[in-house]
C-alpha positions, 0 to 999 in steps of 0.5 A: 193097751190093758186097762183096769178100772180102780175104784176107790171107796173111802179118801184113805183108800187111794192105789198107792203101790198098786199103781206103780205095779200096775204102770211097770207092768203096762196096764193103765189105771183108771182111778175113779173115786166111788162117790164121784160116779162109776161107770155103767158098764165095764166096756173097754176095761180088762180088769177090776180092782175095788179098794177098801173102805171101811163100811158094809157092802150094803150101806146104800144110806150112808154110801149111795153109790154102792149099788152100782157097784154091786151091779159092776161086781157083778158084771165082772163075775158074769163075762170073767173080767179079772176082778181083785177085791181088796178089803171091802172090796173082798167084802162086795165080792163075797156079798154080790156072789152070795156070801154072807159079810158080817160086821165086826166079826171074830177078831178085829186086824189092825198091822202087819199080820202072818197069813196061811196059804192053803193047799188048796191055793196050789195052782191059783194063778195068784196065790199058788206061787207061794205053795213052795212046799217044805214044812207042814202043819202043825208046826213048832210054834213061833214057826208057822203061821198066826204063831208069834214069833219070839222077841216080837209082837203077835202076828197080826197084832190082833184085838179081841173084841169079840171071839168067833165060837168055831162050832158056829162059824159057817166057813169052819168046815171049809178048813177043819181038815187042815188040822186033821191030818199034816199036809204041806204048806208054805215054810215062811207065812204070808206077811200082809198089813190088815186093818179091819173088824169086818169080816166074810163069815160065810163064803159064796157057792162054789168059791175056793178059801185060799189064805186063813189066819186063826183071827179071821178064816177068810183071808182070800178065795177064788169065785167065778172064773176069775174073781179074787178076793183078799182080805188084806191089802197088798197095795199099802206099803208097811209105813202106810201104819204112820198114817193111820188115826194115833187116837182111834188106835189109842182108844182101842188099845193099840200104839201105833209107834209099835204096830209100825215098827213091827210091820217094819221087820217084815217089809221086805216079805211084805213088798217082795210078796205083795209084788209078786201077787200083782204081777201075777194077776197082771199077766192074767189080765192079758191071758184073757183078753 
């Protein structure tokens, strides 16, 4: 039997579509709620999935169960179990491997947002699925990834709060060049529901950027020999929007009626994606084990 430790770090950041994807593939979820007690060791589980939050990985104050996660993280990291960072948990990723996570950084992502697949994604057990070719960079706007689409909102539906200066951003190099020069990526963008102002700035040694956006650099990576960490959340479903605080989002400029109806038009990119992504780190799980 494929068991995976699922670790919930806020009362909003429950499984959701995760864990029917999970239970359809075979694999037995163990949801434990981080402020209710992690286990010591990752013994008689094949696979990690950290779940978002909304704090820093290193808010032991507030969050004192966060340093045993750290150390599960890094656990994981040294056998190779499978890990997948959603969100903060991308975040923790980053930070235990050695890469820098900085609050409210670039722009804050709030709905369904249009994601760039690197060339360097090709062959990712996870991600090189959507390498499909066709289309190259540079292309006519409204057509690629991050653009805005005609008739609809931005991609992403971002809040400027505060603009990242690329000459001093420390992930910037890691993806100048595919500005430099056409090279070949996906024709339709990757359609994922965001909702963050914090960010990874700085990615760890020797890991692998994967997804990008114009709002924020570090969609996704590969660290280790089986670590992924994304920025967006794959297990919430388009109308997870409806959920979110109306007054919160108010307050910052948003509507939330507008961020749901335009996560909508995308919901079948955004599920059949989403699943897709799942199955594959699925059938990794037993690749290893």
């Amino acid at each position: 039997m494929t068991r995976v430790l699922v670790v919930r770090n806020s009362e909003g950041s429950g499984p959701r579509r995760l864990g029917g994807w999970l239970a359809d593939a075979g694999v037995t979820a163990d949801v434990v709620p981080a402020w209710e007690g992690l286990p010591d060791r990752l013994d008689g589980y094949d696979g990690v999935v950290l779940l978002g939050g909304g704090y820093l990985p290193d808010d032991d104050a507030e969050h004192p169960w966060l340093p045993r996660e750290r150390a599960l993280t890094a656990e994981a990291l040294d056998r190779g179990t499978p890990l997948l960072g959603i969100c903060l948990g991308e975040q923790l990723l980053a930070h235990v491997a050695g890469g820098e996570v900085t609050a409210r950084s670039g722009e804050t992502e709030r709905g369904m947002c249009a994601l760039e697949v690197l060339p360097e994604a090709a062959g990712d057990p996870l991600l090189g699925q959507f390498m499909t070719g066709g289309g190259q960079a540079g292309a006519a706007p409204g057509n690629g990834p991050g653009v805005p689409v005609p008739g609809r909102m931005p991609a992403g539906h971002v809040l400027a709060d505060r603009t990242a200066d690329p000459r001093n951003d420390p992930v910037a190099d890691r993806v100048a060049d595919r500005d430099a020069a056409p090279t070949a990526v996906v024709p339709e963008p990757l359609w994922m529901l965001e909702n963050h102002e914090d960010s990874v700035t700085a990615l760890p040694p020797g890991a692998t950027l994967l997804v990008t956006s114009p709002e924020c650099r570090v969609q996704a990576f590969r660290v280790g020999r089986a670590a992924w960490g994304l920025q967006f959340h794959p297990e919430a479903p388009p109308d997870a929007i409806l959920r979110w605080d109306e007054a919160a989002l108010a307050g910052q400029g948003l509507d939330r009626a507008a961020l749901a109806s335009a996560a909508q038009e995308r919901a079948d990119q955004n599920t059949t994606q989403s699943r897709a992504l799942i199955h594959s780190w699925t059938k990794m799980l037993r690749s290893v084990q």
